[in-house]
C-alpha positions as CSV (number, residue, x, y, z in Angstrom):
1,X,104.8,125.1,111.2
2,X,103.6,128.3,110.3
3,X,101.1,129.7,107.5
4,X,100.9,133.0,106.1
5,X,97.9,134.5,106.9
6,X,96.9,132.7,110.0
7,X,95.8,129.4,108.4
8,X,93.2,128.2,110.6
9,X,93.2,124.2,110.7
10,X,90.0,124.0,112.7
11,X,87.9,124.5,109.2
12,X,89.4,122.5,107.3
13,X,88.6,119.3,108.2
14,X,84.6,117.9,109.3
15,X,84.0,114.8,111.0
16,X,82.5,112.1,108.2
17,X,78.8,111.2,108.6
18,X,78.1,108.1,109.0
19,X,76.4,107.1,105.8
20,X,79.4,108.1,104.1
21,X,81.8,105.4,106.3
22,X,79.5,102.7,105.7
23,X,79.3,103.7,101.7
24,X,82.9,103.9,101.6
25,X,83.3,100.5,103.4
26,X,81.0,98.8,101.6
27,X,82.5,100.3,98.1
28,X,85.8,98.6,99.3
29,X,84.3,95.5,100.0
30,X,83.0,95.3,96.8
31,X,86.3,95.7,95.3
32,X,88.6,93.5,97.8
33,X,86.2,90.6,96.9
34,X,86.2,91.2,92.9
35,X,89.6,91.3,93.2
36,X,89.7,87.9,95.0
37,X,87.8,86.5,92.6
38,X,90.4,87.7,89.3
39,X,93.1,87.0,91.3
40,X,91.1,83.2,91.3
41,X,90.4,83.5,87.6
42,X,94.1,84.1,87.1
43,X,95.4,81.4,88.8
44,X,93.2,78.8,87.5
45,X,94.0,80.0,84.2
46,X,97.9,79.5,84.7
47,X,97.5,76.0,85.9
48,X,95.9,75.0,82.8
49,X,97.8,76.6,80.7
50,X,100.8,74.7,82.6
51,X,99.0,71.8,82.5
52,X,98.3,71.5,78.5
């Protein structure tokens, strides 16, 4: 694939530091385990209103 110009990939794109993985990771972690816990909420919400 060509670019117009000579588009020069080699700029574009920096290697992460490492503060910003372990952010990031720790961001998604956060979010994976609140949404374990609605997904929990939810379900023991449905079985009780089954239940009654």
């Amino acid at each position: 694939m060509s670019f117009a110009g000579g588009f020069d990939s080699s700029d574009a794109w920096a290697p992460p530091q490492a503060g910003d993985i372990i952010a990031e990771a720790m961001k998604k972690e956060k979010v994976l385990k609140e949404l374990a816990a609605s997904q929990e909420d939810l379900r023991g919400g449905v079985q009780r209103s089954l239940k009654g």
